[in-house]
N, C-alpha and C positions, 0 to 999 in steps of 0.2 A: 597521535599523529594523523592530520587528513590524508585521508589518498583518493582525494577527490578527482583530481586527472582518472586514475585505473577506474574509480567507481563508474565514472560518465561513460569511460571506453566501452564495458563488458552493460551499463545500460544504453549506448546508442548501438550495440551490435547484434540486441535483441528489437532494438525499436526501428521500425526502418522508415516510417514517416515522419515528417517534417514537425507535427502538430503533436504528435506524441513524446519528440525527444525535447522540444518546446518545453511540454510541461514537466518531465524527468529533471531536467534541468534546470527549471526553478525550485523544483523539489529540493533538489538536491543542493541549490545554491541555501536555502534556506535552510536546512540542514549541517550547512559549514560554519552558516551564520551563528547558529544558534550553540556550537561545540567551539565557537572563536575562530576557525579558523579563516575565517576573514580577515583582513586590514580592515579597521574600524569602518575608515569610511565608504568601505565596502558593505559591509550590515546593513543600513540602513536601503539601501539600493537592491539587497535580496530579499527584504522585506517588503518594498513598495514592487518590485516584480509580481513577489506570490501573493498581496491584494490585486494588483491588476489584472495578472494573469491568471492563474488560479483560480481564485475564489471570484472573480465578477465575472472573466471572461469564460471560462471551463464550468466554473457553477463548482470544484471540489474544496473539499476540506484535507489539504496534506500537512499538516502540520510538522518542524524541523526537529522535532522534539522525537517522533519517530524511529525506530531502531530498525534499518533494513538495510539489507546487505546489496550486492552490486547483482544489475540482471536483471532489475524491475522492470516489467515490462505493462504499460499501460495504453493498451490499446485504445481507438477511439478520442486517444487524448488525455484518459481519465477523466472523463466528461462526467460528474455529479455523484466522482466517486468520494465518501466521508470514512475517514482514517482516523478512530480515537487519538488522542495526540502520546500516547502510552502504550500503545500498541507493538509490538516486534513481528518484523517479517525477516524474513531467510531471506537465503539466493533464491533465482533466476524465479523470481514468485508473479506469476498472469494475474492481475488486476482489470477485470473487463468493469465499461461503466456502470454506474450506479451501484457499486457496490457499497456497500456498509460493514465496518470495523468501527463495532458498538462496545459501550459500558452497561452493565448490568448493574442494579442497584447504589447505592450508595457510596461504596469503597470506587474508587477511582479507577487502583490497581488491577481490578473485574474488569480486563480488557483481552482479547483475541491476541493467541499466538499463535503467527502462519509459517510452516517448515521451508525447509529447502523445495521450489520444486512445486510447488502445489500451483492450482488453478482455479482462481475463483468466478464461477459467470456471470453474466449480466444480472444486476439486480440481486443477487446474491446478500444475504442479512449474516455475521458471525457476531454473536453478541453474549459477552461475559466472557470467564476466565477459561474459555476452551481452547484447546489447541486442534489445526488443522496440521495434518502429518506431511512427511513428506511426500512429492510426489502425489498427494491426493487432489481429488479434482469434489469442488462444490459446484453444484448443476445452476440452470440459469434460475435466479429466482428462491433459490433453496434457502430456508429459515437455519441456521444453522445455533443452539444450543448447546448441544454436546456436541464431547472429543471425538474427530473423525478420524482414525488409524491411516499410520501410513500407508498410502499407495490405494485406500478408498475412496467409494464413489460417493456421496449426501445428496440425497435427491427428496425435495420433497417441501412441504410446512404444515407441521416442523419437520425438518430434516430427519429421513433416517437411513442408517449408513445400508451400501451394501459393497460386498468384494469386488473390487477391479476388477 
C-alpha cells in the first residue's frame, strides 16, 4: 500500500524550505512511480520531474528504487547528493549535500545501510555493504568503509569510529 500523503507529511515537517521539500517530493513522487502507485499517466510526469529537477537542476542521483522510510531530510536541497539505487535508509535520516551512498566492487547488492536517526555531513563518502547505526552521526567529509555502531561518531579518511 502507498502512504505517500503520511510519508510527505513527517518529510515536509522536518524540511522547512521551499527547495528542499521541492526535491523530497520528487523523490518521493518517483518512488511511488516506480512501486505503481501512480495512475499510469502519472509515471511518466514523475519521471520527467526527477530528470528536470533532480538530476539537471540539483545535480543529485535519488533514484525511486531507494528503500527510505518518512523524515528524510535533505538539506540545501540535496544539492550533488548520489544515493546507490539499492541502498536502504531509515527514518528521520540528515542527508547533507554531496553526500555519497556508494557500491563497492562488483556485486550490486555491496551497498550502505543507514538506521533510524543517523546524520550524514557534507561531502560525506559510505561505500559498500556497511551499515550506519542508529542515531549515529558521519562527520563532514568522512570516508566511511566500515560499520559505524549505534549512536557513533566517524570522523576521518578513512573513517574511524569514536563514542558519542
Amino acid at each position: 500500500m502507498c502512504e505517500l500523503r503520511d510519508t510527505l507529511r513527517e518529510d515536509f515537517r522536518v524540511n522547512a524550505r521551499g527547495l528542499d521539500r521541492a526535491t523530497v517530493l520528487v523523490f518521493r513522487l518517483n518512488q511511488a512511480a516506480h512501486r505503481g502507485c501512480l495512475v499510469a499517466v502519472k509515471r511518466p510526469l514523475a519521471k520527467i520531474l526527477d530528470l528536470l529537477w533532480t538530476q539537471l537542476t540539483i545535480g543529485a542521483e535519488l533514484p525511486g528504487t531507494v528503500k527510505c522510510g518518512p523524515g528524510l531530510r535533505l538539506p540545501h536541497a540535496g544539492r550533488g547528493v548520489i544515493i546507490n539505487a539499492n541502498s536502504t535508509i531509515g527514518r528521520d535520516v540528515t542527508i547533507y549535500h554531496r553526500v555519497t551512498l556508494g557500491v563497492s566492487g562488483a556485486d550490486p547488492r555491496n551497498v550502505p545501510t543507514i538506521l533510524d536517526g543517523a546524520y550524514l555531513g557534507t561531502g560525506a563518502s559510505v561505500i559498500g555493504g556497511v551499515t550506519v547505526g542508529a542515531d549515529a552521526k558521519v562527520g563532514a567529509g568522512a570516508v566511511v568503509t566500515k560499520d559505524v555502531p549505534d549512536g557513533a561518531l566517524a570522523v576521518g579518511v578513512p573513517a574511524h569510529v569514536r563514542e558519542a
